[in-house]
N, C-alpha and C positions, 0 to 999 in steps of 0.2 A: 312702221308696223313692227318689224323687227327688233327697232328698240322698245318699243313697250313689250314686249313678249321678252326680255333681256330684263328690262326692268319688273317685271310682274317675278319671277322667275329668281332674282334676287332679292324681292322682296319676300319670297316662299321659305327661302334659305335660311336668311335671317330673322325668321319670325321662330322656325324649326330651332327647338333647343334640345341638348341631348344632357342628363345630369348627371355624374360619375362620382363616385366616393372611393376611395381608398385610404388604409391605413399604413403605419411604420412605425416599425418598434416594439410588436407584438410578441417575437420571442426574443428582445434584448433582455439581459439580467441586469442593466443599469438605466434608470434612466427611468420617463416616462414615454408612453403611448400618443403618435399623433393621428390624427386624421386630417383630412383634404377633401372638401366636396369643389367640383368645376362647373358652370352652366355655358355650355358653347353652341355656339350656332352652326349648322351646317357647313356651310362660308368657313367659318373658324375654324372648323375642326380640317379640313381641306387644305388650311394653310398651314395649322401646326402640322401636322403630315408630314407636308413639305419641309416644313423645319427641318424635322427629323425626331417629332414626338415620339417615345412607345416606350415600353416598358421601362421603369426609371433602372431597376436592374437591371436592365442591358446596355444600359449609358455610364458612361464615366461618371467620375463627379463631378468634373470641369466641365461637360457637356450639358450636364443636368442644371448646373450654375447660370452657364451659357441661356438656356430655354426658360429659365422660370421667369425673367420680365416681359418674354414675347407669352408666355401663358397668361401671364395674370394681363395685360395687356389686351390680349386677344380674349380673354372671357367676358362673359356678361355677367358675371358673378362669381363671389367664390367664397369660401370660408376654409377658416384652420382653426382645429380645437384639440386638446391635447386631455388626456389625464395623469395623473401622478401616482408618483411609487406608492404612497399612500393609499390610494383609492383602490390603484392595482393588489396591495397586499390586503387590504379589507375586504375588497369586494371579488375577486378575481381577474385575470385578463378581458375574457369576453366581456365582463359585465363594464370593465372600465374602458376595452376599446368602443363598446355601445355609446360610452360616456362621451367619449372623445367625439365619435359622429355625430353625435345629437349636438354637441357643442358649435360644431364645425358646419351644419345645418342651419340651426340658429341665428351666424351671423347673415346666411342671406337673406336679400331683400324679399325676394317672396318666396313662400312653400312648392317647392315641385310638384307637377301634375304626375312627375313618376323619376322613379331613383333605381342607377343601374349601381350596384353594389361587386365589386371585387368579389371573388370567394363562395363558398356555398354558402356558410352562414345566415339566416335573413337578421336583420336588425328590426331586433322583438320591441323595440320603443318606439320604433316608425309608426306612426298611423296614418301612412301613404301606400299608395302601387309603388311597392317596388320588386327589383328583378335581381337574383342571384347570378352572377357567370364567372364560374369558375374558370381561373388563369384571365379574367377579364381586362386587365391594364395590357395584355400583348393583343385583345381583339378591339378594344371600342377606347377611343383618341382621348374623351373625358375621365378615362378611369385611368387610361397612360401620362394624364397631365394632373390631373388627382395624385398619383403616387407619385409623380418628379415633385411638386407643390411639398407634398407632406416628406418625403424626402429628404430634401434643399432644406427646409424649414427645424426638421430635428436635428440634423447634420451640425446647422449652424449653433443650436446650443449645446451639442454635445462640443463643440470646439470651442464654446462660452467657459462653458461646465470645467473642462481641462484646468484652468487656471486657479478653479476653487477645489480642485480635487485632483490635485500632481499625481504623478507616479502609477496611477491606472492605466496611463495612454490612450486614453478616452477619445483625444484627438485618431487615434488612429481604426480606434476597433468600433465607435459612434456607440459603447457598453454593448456590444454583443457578446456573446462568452466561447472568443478565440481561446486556444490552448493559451496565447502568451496571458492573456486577461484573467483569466482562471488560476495560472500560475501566481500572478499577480496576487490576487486575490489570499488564496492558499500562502503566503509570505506576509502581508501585514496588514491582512483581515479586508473586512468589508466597511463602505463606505454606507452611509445614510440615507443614499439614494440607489444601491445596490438592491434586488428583487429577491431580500431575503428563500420567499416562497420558490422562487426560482431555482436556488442554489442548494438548499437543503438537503434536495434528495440526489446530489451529483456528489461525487466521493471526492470530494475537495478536502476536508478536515480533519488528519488525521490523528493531530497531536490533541490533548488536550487546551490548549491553548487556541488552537482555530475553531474548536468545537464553543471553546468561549465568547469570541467573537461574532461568529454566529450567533449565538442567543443574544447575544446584546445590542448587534448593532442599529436597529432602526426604533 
């Protein structure tokens, strides 16, 4: 008797799915925008926990390395969808990190009965229930393995990226806009994948010659 109340009990668990989205890369100045949707089961989420899931900012990067194949592992689905500097300088951020979750939506197998979203934000292309919570990847396990996921996953081609685009130290700053990155920047221009719209309005260019660059480079 026990055991079937054990077994009924994890079969409730694992039926229970919770779906989390998260993005990264939203205020870099190089680079594109990714996102991460997760679907984990009760059970799952209990274990990543235990891992040592949450917040991917508050994990190293070795850590975050460490956790992303017991993630994807441990989900019952997942997707990653990205936009690019292009979409972002055409369309805006939000409209191109939209881009990125609907892409990263997309690759799962089936549509959510309900989607827990990172941020206040709501994501205007969804036409599902879904849910705003702000600082959500430090409160609920699939938005904290969402943001490790999208993460790990950008991370990796910004230390692709280094090798076609030297001297940024892309490897080190993943294109966010450090003082050294800016400085960078500001000595021998922007690169093709730099977020023109991003930089413009920062007092980076003061010769005429960076002011050139700027208009030219994407």
């Amino acid at each position: 008797m026990q055991e079937k109340k054990e077994e009924d009990l994890l079969q409730v668990l694992n039926k229970l799915s919770e779906v989390g989205i998260d993005e990264v890369g939203r205020g870099a100045v190089f680079g594109p925008v990714f996102s991460a949707v997760v679907v984990l089961t009760e059970q799952n989420k209990f274990l990543l926990k235990q891992y040592g899931v949450k917040d991917s900012k508050k994990l190293t990067p070795k850590k975050r390395k460490l956790l992303l194949p017991k993630i994807l592992l441990l989900s019952s689905d997942y997707g990653i969808g990205q936009s690019s500097v292009r979409e972002i300088e055409k369309f805006g951020i939000r409209v191109a990190t939209e881009l990125s979750m609907i892409r990263a939506l997309n690759k799962l197998k089936e549509k959510p009965s309900e989607l827990i979203i990172d941020g206040s934000l709501i994501l205007r292309p969804w036409k599902g229930i879904q849910k705003n919570i702000v600082s959500g990847d430090s409160k609920f396990i699939s938005i904290a393995s969402a943001s490790i996921v999208a993460k790990v996953s950008r991370d990796n081609l910004m230390e692709r990226l280094e090798k076609r685009y030297p001297g940024y130290l892309i490897f080190k700053n993943k294109g966010y806009g450090t003082q050294e990155h800016l400085s960078i920047i500001k000595k021998i221009g922007l690169s093709n994948l730099h977020r023109k719209s991003f930089l413009k309005n920062q007092i980076l260019f003061n010769s005429h010659q960076s002011k050139k660059s700027l208009t030219n480079c994407c």
